[in-house]
Every structure is written in structure tokens, then in C-alpha cells.
C-alpha positions, 0 to 999 in steps of 0.5 A: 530505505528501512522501512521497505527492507523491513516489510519485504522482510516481514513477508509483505509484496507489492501486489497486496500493497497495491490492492489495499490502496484501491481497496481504501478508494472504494471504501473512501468513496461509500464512506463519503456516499454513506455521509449524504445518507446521514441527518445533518448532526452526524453529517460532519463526523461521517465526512471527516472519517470519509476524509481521513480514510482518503488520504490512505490510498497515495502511502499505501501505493508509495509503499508499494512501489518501494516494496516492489523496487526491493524486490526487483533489487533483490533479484537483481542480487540474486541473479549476481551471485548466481553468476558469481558462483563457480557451477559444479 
């Protein structure tokens, strides 16, 4: 799992990643209603990019769930070696 290494090493967390994902939902659901708005020549263009914004919120959310497994791995890992570690 490189990719989720590399963005919890870049500083990037679950919570963010998951609030993105539903922050693309409600931007999905007023592209899609903006698209009832438009005249029937820019209709098209206006459901596709509806569309295209839709498919966003299922990586942003997977992505999130593999960001937070890193970090509870990374715990996990911290908590051995605190264990491991002779106390003074």
C-alpha cells in the first residue's frame, strides 16, 4: 500500500479525506440541479461535468479508509516499540 504510505507521510488524514468525499456529493447534487437550470444546448455539457464530479466521492472515501488504517498501523507500531523499549 504505496499510495497510502506516501499521503500519510505528506501530512494527509482520514477525517479531511472523508470530508471531501461528502463535500464532492453535495457539489455533485448542485451541479446536477444547476443542469435543470440550463437551456437544452449547454444541458448536456452541464450533466456530464454532474456526472464526472459523481464518480469522486467512492476514491476519496477508499482513500480515506486506507489513510486511517495507516494511521492506526502507525500506532500500533508505536505502541510496540514503546513497550519494547527498556524504561529509565
Amino acid at each position: 500500500m504505496v499510495i497510502p504510505r506516501l499521503l500519510y507521510a505528506a501530512g494527509v488524514r482520514s477525517v479531511p479525506m472523508h470530508v471531501t468525499s461528502l463535500g464532492c456529493i453535495g457539489l455533485c447534487l448542485s451541479l446536477w440541479i444547476r443542469a435543470k437550470t440550463v437551456d437544452q444546448e449547454e444541458r448536456d455539457n452541464a450533466e456530464r461535468r454532474a456526472i464526472f464530479v459523481g464518480l469522486w466521492p467512492s476514491m476519496f472515501w477508499l482513500l480515506g479508509n486506507a489513510v486511517a488504517e495507516q494511521e492506526r498501523s502507525t500506532v500500533r507500531r508505536a505502541r510496540r516499540a514503546a513497550r519494547r523499549s527498556p524504561r529509565r
